[in-house]
BABA-651735 format. One line per field, with one value per residue (C-alpha): x negated, y, z negated; residue in three letters. Coordinates in steps of 0.02 Angstrom, whole numbers, plus 50000, padded with zeros to 5 digits. Layout:
<pts>
X: (X_...)
Y: (Y_...)
Z: (Z_...)
residu: (ALA_...)
</pts>
This chain:
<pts>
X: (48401_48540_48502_48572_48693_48748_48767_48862_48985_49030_49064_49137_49287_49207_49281_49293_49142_49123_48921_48878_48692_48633_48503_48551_48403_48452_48642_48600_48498_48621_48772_48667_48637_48823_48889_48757_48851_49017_49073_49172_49055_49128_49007_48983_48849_48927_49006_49130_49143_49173_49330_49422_49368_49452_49616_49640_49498_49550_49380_49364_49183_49090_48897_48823_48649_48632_48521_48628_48645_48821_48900_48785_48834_48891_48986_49078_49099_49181_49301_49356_49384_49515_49603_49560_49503_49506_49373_49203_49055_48894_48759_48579_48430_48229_48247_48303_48273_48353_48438_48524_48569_48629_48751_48806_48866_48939_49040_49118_48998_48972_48801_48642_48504_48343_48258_48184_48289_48284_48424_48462_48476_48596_48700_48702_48763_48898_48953_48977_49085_49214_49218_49215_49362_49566_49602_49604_49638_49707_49844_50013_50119_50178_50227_50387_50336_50329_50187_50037_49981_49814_49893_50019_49922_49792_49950_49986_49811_49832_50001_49930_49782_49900_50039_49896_49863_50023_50030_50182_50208_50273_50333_50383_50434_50577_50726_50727_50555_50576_50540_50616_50566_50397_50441_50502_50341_50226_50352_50328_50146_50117_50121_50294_50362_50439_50547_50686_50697_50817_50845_50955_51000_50986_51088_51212_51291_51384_51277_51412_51397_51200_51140_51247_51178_51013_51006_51153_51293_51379_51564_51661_51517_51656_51811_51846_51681_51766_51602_51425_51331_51132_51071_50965_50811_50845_50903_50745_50634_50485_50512_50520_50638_50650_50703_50748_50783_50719_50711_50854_50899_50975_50848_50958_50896_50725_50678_50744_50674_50488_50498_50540_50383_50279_50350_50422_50594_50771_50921_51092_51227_51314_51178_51083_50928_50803_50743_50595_50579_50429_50470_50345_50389_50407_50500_50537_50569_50600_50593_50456_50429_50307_50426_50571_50433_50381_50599_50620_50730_50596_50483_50300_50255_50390_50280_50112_50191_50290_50154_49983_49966_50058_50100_50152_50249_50241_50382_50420_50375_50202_50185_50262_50151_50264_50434_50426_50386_50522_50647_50594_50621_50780_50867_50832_50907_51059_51098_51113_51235_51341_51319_51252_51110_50995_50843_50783_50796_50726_50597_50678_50767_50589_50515_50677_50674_50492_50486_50646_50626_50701_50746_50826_50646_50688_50851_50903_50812_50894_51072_51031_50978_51130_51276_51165_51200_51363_51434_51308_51379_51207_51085_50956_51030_50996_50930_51108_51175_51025_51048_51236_51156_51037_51168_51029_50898_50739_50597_50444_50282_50169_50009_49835_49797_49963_49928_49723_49773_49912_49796_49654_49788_49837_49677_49599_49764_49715_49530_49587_49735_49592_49463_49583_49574_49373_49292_49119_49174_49292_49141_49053_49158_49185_49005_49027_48945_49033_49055_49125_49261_49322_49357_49449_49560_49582_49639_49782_49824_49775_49754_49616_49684_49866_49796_49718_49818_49950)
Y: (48484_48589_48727_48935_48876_48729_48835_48964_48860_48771_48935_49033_48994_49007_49181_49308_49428_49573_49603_49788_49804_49918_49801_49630_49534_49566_49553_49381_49323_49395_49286_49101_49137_49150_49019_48895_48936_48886_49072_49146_49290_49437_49548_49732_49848_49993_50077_50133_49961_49885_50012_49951_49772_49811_49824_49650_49570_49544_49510_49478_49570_49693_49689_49847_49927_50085_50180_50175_50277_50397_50316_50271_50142_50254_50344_50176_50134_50286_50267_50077_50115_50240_50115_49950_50024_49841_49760_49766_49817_49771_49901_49843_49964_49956_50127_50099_50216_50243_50388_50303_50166_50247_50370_50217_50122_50300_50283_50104_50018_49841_49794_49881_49785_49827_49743_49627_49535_49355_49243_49186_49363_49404_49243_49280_49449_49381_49252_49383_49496_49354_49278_49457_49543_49496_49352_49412_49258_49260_49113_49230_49077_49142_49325_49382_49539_49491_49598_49591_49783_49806_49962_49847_49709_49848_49876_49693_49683_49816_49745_49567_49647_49749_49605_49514_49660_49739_49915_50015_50035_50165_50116_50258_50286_50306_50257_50068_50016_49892_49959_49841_49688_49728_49751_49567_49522_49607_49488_49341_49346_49414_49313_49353_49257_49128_49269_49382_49499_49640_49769_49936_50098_50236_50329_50233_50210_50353_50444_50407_50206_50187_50238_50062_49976_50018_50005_49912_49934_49872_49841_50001_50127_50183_50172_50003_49933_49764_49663_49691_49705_49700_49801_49770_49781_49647_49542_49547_49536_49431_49492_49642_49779_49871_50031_50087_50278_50332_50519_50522_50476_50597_50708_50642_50471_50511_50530_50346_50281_50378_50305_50126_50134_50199_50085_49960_49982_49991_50077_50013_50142_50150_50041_50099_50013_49983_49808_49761_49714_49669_49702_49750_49913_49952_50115_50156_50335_50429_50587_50705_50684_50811_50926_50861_50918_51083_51103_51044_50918_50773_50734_50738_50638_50498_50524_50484_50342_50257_50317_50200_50136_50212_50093_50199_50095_50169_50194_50064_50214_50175_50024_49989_49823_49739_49773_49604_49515_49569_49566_49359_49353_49439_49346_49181_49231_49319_49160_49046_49182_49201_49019_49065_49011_49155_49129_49312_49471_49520_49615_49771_49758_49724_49881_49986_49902_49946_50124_50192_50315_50202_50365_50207_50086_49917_49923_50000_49875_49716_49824_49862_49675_49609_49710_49651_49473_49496_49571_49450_49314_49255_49160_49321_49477_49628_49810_49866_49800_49866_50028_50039_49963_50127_50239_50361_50424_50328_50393_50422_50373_50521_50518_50502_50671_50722_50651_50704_50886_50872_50767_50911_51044_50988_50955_51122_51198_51096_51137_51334_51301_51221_51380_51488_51553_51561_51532_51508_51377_51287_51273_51189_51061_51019_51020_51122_51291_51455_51485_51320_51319_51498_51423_51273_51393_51492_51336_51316_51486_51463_51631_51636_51783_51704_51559_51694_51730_51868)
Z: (49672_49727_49872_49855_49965_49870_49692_49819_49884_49717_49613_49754_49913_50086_50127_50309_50266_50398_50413_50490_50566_50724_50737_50820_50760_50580_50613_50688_50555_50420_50506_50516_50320_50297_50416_50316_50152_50260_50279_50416_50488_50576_50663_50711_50780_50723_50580_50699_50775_50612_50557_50739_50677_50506_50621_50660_50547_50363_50259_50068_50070_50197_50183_50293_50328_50240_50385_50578_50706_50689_50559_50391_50284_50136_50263_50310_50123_50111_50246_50220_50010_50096_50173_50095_49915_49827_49965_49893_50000_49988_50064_50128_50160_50186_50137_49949_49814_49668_49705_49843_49738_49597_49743_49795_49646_49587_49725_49687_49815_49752_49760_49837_49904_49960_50138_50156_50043_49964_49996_49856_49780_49937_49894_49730_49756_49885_49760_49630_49743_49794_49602_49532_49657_49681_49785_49971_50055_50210_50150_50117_50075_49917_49988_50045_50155_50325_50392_50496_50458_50385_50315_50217_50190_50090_49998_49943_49907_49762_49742_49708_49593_49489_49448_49349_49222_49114_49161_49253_49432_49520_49678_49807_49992_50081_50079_50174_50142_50024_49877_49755_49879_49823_49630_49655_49719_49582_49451_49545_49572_49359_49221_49164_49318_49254_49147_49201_49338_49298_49441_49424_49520_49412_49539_49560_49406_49297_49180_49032_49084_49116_48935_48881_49035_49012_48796_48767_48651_48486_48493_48461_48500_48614_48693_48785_48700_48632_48609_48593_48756_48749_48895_49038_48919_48812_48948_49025_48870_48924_49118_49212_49230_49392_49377_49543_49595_49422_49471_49485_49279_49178_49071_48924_48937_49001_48812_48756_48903_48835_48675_48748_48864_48689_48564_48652_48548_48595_48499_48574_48583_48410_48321_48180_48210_48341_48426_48491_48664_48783_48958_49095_49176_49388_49438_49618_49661_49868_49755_49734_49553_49538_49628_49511_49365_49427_49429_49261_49313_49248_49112_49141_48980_49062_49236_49173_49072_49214_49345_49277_49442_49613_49783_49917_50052_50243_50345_50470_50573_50532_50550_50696_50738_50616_50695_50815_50665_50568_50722_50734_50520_50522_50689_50586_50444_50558_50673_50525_50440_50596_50655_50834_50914_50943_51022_51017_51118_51273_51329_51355_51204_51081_51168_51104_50954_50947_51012_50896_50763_50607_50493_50396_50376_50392_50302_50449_50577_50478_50483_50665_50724_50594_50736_50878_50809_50784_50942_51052_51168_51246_51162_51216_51137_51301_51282_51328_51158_51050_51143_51073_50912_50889_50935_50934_51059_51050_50987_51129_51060_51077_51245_51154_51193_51113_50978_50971_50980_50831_50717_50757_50742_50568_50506_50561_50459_50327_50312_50339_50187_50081_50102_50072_50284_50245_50406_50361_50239_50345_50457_50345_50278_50486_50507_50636_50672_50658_50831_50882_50744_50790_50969_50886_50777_50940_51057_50906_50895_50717_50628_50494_50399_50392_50274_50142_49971_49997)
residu: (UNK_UNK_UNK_UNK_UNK_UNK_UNK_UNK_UNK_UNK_UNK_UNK_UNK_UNK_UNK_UNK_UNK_UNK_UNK_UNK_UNK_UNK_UNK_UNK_UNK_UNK_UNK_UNK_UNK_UNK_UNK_UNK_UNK_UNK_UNK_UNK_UNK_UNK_UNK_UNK_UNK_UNK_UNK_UNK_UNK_UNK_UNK_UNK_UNK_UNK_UNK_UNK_UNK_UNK_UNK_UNK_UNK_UNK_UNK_UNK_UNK_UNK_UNK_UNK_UNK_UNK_UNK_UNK_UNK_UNK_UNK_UNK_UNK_UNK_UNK_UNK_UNK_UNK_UNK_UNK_UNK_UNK_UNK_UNK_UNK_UNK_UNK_UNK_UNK_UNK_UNK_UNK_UNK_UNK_UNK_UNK_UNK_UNK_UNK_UNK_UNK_UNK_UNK_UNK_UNK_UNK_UNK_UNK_UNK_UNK_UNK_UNK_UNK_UNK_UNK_UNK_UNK_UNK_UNK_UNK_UNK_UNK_UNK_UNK_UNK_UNK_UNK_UNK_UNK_UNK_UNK_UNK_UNK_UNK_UNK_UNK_UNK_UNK_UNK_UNK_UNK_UNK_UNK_UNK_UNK_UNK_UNK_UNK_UNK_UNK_UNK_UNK_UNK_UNK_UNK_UNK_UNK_UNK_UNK_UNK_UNK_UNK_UNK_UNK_UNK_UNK_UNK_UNK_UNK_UNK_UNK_UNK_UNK_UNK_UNK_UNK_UNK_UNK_UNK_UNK_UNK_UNK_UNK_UNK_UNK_UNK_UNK_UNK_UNK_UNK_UNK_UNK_UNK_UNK_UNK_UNK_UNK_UNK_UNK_UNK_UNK_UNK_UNK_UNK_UNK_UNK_UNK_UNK_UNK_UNK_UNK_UNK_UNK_UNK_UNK_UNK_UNK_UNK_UNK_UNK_UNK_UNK_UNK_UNK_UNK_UNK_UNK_UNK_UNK_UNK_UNK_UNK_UNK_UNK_UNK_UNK_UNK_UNK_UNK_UNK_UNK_UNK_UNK_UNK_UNK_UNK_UNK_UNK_UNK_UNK_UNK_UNK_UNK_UNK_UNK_UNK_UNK_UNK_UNK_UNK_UNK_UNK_UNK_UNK_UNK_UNK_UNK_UNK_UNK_UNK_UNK_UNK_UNK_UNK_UNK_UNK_UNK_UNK_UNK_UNK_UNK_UNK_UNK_UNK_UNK_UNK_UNK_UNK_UNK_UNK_UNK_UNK_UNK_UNK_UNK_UNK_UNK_UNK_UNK_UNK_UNK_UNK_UNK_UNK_UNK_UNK_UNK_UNK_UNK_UNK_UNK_UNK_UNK_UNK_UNK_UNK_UNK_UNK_UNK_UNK_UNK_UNK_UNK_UNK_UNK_UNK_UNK_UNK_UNK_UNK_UNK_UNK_UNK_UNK_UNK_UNK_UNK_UNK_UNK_UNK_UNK_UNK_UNK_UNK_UNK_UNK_UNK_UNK_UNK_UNK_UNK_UNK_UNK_UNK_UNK_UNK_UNK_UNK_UNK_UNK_UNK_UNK_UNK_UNK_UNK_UNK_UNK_UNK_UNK_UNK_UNK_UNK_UNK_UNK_UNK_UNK_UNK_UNK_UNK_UNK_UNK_UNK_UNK_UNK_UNK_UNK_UNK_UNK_UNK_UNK_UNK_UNK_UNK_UNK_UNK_UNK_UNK_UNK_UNK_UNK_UNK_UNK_UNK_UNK_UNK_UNK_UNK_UNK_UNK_UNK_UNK_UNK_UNK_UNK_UNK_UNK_UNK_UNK_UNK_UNK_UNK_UNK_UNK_UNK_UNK_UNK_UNK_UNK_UNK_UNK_UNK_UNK_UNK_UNK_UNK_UNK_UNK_UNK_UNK_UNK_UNK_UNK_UNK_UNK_UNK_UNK_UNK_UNK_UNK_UNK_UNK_UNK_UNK_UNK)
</pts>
């Protein structure tokens, strides 16, 4: 007869599950009934210990005590669905009650399991979290984005998740992040992959021209229009069209572009009739669209249509981990371009490359790393040359305690924006008492009554 482990391991992939326990017996214990089932167990004492883990560590499924010392379990539930909102936790207690269980699973925890527990109900539960959530395996073969950020990696997570359902993206960040890289990537991993991909800047063509680029025309709708054109729409039917820089389209097709998100219709320019068409919609933006709202300048029924689902990409800023990555990726792709045998760049030159400010995201590294290529005459491109490269001061990364007292800065102007400059509440949402936060505003020159209305 067939074991738990055996009905486990033939309904569910081994996975990485992160286990959280202040007591080592029980973490012990926990981890030899998940190695049996042919899992790879990650371990922490601490909730704290397991977000630093979450750094480096990239689990499909977190299982943590509910009761530990400074950090509960809900507590690290709450802080790893901030960063990593599609990995499931599972939470474990000998404290159970309903209450707590019903908090938790309001929450979006997974499961909730009361000690001592049976393991077959634990496998069971595991199984059902790795069948039941997206595919977070570690095996990246089929994406594009180089990347070893856990902050990005979250992202292609979602990205991943999202690309097997229908609904539109919105895709924003700055300019140079790779916005319409990743709109690529939801088509290739969706269904509609093996149908067109149909990119286009709605700034960068003329407001006259894009209404027949986007919609199409019929010959002599207008001057010079000799044939019939279909339109980016209909060329993609089946696919996806990526509309990049959509805040920035004119108000006077943001109401054709409404009614082909509603009704999945398209009217060419001088036709007299609609066609259908079934395209799957992503929209990338650097614009503050609820800015460009507020100013009239764009729809709010288009917003919530092309904004279902939102995927913020960092700055390379941000992620800063990735930059040798990308500088390896990119100097392949650059020595076979330029014919030259480029083995990499020094030492100096990677902590430059590393420490500069990229206003431009990655655009700007590949541009950067492209004239570095270029101009190079050793197989090891120097700092001297990605110095002239920059053409810019580099950016100083900030001393812990620099950055400690701006983080508590901002957040203490935060809390004080959020009350309304109401001490006593600010307190309170710190969990700190009056006293103490008075001595924090005062360390900041922070001044309560400057953060109340008028």
């Amino acid at each position: 007869m067939a074991g738990a482990g055996e009905s486990a391991m033939t309904d569910a992939a081994t996975a990485t599950i992160l286990i959280v326990d202040d007591d080592p017996t029980l973490l012990r214990l926990l981890g030899l009934l998940l190695r049996q089932e042919g899992h790879q167990v990650v371990a922490a004492d601490s909730g704290a210990r397991a977000l630093a883990l979450l750094q480096t560590e990239r689990p499909q499924l977190v299982i943590t005590d509910l009761r530990m010392d400074g950090m509960d379990g809900l507590a690290l539930f709450e802080a790893v669905r901030r960063e990593f909102p599609l990995l499931p936790v599972i939470i474990l207690t000998a404290h159970g009650t309903i209450p707590d269980a019903v908090r938790a699973t309001r929450k979006g925890v997974f499961g909730f399991l009361t000690k001592p527990y049976e393991a077959r109900a634990l496998l069971d539960e595991v199984r059902r979290a790795l069948l039941t959530g997206p595919d977070l395996s570690p095996d990246e073969s089929d994406c594009p984005v180089i990347t070893r950020s856990p902050v990005m990696r979250a992202l292609l997570d979602e990205a991943r998740a999202v690309a097997a359902t229908d609904v539109s993206v919105l895709v924003t960040g700055e300019t140079g992040t790779g916005k319409e890289l990743l709109a690529q990537t939801i088509h290739d991993w969706s269904p509609r992959r093996g149908r067109p991909f149909m990119a286009i800047n709605c700034a960068a063509i003329p407001e006259q021209l894009l209404e027949s680029e986007l919609f199409g025309h019929v010959r002599g709708a207008f001057t010079g229009a000799v044939r019939d054109h279909e339109g980016l729409f209909r060329a993609a039917d089946g696919g996806t069209v990526f509309l990049d820089e959509i805040g920035d389209l004119p108000l006077s097709l943001q109401g054709k572009m409404l009614r082909v998100l509603q009704q999945r219709q398209v009217r060419a320019v001088g036709a007299t009739r609609d066609m259908g068409v079934d395209v799957r919609i992503v929209s990338a933006t650097h614009r503050d669209l609820e800015g460009e709202i507020a100013a009239g300048r764009f729809r709010d029924d288009l917003y919530y249509r092309i904004n279902v689902v939102t995927l913020h990409l960092p700055p390379l800023a941000q992620r800063r981990d990735d930059v040798p990555l990308l500088v390896q990726h990119f100097l392949g792709t650059l020595s076979g371009k330029y014919r030259k045998a480029i083995a990499g760049v020094s030492s100096e030159a990677m902590d430059l490359l590393v420490r500069a400010a990229w206003p431009g995201n990655v655009r700007q590294l590949f541009n950067t790393l492209e004239r570095c290529v270029a101009l190079s005459t050793a197989s090891v491109i120097p700092a001297a040359l990605v110095e002239r490269a920059l053409n810019r001061p580099v950016e100083e990364l900030a001393s812990f305690d620099e950055a400690r007292r701006a983080f508590e800065r901002e957040y203490l102007a935060q809390l004080m924006r959020l009350t309304q400059g109401n001490v006593s509440q600010a307190a309170r949402l710190a969990k700190r008492n009056r006293s103490d936060f008075y001595t924090l505003l005062g360390r900041h020159q922070l001044d309560p009554a400057s953060f109340k209305p008028g």
